[in-house]
Residue frames as a rotation matrix with the C-alpha (Angstrom) as fourth column:
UNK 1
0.298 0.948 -0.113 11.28
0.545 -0.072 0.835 4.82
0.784 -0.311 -0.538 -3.71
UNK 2
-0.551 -0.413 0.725 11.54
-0.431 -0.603 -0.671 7.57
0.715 -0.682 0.155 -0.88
UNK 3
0.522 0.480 0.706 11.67
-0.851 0.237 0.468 6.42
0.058 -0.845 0.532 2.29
UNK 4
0.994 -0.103 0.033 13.45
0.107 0.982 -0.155 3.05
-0.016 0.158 0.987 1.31
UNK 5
0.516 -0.835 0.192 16.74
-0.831 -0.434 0.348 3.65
-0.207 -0.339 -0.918 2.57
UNK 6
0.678 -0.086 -0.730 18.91
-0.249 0.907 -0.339 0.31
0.692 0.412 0.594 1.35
UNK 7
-0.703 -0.706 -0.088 21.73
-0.060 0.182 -0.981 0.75
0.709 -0.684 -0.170 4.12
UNK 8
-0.514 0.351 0.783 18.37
-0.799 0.136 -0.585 0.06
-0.312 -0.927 0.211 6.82
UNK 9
0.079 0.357 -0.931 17.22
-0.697 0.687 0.204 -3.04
0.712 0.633 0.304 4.96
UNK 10
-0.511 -0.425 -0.747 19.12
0.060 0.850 -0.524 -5.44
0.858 -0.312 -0.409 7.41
UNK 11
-0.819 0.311 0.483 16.78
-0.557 -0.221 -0.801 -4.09
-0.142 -0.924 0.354 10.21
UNK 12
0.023 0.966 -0.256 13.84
-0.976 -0.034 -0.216 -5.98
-0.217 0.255 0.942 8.40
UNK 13
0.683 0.644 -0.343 13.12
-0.614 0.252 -0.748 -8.08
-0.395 0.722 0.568 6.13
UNK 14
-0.516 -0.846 0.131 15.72
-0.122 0.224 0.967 -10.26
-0.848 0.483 -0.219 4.19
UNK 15
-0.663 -0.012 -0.748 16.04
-0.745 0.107 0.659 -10.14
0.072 0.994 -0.080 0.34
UNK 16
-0.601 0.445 -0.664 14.17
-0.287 0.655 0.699 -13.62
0.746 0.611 -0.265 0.25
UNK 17
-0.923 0.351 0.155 12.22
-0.096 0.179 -0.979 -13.87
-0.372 -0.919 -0.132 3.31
UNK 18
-0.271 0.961 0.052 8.85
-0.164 0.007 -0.986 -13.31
-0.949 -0.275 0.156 1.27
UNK 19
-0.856 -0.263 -0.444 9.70
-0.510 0.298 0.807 -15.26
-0.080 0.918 -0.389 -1.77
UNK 20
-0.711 0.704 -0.007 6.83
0.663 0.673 0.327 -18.13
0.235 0.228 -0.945 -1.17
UNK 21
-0.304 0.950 -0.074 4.40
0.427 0.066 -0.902 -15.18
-0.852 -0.305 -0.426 -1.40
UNK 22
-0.649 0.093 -0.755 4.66
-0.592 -0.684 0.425 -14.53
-0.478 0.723 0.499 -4.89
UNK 23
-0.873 0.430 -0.232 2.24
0.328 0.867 0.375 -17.36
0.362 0.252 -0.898 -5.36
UNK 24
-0.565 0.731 -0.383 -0.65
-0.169 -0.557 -0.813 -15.00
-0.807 -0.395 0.438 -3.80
UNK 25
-0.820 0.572 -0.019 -4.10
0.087 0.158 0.984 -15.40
0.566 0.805 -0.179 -6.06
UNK 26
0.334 0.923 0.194 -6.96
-0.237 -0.117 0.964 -13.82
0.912 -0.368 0.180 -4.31
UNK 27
0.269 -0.001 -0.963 -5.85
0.903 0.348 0.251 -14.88
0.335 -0.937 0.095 -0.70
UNK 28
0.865 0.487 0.124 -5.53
0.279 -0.670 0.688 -12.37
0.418 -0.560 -0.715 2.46
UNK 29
0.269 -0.963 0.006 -2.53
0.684 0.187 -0.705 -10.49
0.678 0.194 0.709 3.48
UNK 30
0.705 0.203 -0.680 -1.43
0.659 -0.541 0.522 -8.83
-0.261 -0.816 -0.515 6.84
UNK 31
-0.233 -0.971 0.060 1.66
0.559 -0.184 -0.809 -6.81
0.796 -0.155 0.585 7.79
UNK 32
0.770 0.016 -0.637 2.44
0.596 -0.372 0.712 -5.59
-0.226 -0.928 -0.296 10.84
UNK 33
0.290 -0.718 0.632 4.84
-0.071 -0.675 -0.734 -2.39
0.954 0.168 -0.247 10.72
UNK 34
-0.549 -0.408 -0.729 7.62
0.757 0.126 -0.641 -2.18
0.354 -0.904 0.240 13.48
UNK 35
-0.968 -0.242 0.067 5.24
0.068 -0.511 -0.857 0.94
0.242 -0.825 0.511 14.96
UNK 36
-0.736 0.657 0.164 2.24
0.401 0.618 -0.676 -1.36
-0.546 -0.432 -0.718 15.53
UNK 37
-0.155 0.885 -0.439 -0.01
-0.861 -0.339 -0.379 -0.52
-0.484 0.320 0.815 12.62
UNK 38
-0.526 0.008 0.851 -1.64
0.211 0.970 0.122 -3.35
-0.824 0.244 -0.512 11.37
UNK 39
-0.215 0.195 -0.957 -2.41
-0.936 -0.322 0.145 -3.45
-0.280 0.927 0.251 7.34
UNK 40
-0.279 0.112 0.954 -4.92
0.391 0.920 0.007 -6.32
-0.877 0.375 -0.300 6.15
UNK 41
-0.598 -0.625 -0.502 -5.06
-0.675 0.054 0.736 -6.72
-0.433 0.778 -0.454 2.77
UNK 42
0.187 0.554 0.811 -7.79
0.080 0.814 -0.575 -9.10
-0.979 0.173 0.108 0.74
UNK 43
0.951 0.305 0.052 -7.96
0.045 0.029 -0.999 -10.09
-0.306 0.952 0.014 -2.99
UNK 44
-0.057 -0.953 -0.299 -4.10
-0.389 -0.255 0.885 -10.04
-0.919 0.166 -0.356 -3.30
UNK 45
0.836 0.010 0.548 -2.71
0.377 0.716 -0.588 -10.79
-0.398 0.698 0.595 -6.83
UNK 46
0.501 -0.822 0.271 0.41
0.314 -0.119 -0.942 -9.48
0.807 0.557 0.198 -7.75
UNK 47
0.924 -0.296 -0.243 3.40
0.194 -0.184 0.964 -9.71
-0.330 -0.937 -0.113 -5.55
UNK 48
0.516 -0.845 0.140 6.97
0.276 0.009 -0.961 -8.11
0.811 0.534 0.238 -6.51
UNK 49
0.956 -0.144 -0.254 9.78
0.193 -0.343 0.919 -7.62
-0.220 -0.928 -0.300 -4.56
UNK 50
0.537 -0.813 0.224 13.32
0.035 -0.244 -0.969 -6.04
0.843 0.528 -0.102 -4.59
UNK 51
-0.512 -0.755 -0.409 16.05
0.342 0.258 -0.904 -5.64
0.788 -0.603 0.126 -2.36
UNK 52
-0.996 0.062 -0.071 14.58
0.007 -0.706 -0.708 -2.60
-0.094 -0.705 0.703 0.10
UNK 53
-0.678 0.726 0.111 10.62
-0.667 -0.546 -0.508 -3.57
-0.308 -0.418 0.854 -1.06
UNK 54
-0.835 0.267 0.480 7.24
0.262 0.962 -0.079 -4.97
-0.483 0.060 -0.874 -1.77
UNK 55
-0.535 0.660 -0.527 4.60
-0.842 -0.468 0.267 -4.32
-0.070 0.587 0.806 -4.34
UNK 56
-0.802 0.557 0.213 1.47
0.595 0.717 0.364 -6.07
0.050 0.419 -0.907 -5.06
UNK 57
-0.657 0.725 0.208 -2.04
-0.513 -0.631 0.582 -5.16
0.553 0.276 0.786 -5.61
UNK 58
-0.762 0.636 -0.121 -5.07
0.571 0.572 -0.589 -6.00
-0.305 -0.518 -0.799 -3.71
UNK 59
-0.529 0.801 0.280 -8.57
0.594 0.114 0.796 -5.09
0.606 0.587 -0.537 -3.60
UNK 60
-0.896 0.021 0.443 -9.74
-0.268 -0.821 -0.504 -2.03
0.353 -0.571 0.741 -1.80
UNK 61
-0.355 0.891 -0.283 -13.15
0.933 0.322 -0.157 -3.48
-0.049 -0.320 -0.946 0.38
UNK 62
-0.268 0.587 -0.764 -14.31
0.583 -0.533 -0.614 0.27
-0.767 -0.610 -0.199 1.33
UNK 63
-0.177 0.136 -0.975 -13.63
-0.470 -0.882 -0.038 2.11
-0.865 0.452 0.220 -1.76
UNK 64
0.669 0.324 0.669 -14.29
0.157 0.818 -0.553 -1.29
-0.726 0.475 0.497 -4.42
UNK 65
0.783 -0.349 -0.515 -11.51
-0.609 -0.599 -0.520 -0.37
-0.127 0.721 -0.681 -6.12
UNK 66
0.734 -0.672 -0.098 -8.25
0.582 0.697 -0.418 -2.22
0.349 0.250 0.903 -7.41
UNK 67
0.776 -0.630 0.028 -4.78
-0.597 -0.720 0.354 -0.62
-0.203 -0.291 -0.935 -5.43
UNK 68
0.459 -0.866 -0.201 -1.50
0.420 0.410 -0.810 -1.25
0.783 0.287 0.551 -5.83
UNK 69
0.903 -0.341 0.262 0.62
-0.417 -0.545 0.727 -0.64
-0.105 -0.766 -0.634 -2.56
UNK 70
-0.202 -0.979 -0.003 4.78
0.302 -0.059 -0.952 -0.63
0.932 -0.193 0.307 -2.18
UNK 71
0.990 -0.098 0.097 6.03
-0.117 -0.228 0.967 -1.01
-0.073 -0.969 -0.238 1.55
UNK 72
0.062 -0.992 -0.106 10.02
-0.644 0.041 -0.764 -0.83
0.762 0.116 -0.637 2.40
UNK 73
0.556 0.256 -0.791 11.10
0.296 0.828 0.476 -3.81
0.777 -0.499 0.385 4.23
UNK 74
-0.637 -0.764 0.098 13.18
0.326 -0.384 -0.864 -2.32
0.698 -0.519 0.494 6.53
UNK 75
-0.672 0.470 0.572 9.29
-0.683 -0.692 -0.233 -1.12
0.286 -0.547 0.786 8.20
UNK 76
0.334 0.846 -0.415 7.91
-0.672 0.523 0.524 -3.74
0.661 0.104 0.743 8.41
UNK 77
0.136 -0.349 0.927 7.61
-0.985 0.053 0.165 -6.14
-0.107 -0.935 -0.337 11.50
UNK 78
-0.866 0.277 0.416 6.14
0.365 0.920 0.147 -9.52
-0.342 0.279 -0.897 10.05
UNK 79
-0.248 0.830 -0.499 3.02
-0.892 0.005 0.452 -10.38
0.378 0.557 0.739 7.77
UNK 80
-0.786 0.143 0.601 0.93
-0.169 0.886 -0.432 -13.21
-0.594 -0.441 -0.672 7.70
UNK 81
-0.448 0.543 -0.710 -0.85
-0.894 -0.266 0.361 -14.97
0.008 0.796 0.605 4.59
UNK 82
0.362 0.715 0.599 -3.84
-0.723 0.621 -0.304 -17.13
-0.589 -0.323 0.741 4.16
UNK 83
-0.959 -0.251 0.131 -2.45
-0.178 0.895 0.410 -20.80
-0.220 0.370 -0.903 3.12
């Protein structure tokens, strides 16, 4: 993925840091990016993750559509999912 540099990983994210959200099913998902944009997220259902990212899909509210989105952890600041 461009943009996903793997030698700036360690500035983020760790490898397993957002393991217990591959259990997402319809529930709400932030993220905060380290240059203060905030990205919510509803209808999650598919989370994947690799070393340098995250993929999952969610549910577009404005445009009713299904999306898939891919962030690099290394941009990201913290998230925060509905329990």
């Amino acid at each position: 993925m461009k943009g996903c540099d793997p030698s700036s990983a360690g500035s983020g994210l760790r490898a397993n840091r957002l393991e217990r959200v591959n259990d997402l099913k319809d529930k709400t998902l932030v993220i905060w990016m380290e240059n203060g944009t905030t990205c919510f997220f509803e209808r999650v259902k598919i989370l994947k993750e690799s070393a340098n990212s995250i993929t999952f899909e969610y549910f577009g509210v404005s445009t009713q559509t299904k999306r898939e989105a891919t962030f690099c952890k290394h941009k990201i600041a913290g998230y925060a999912i509905e329990i």
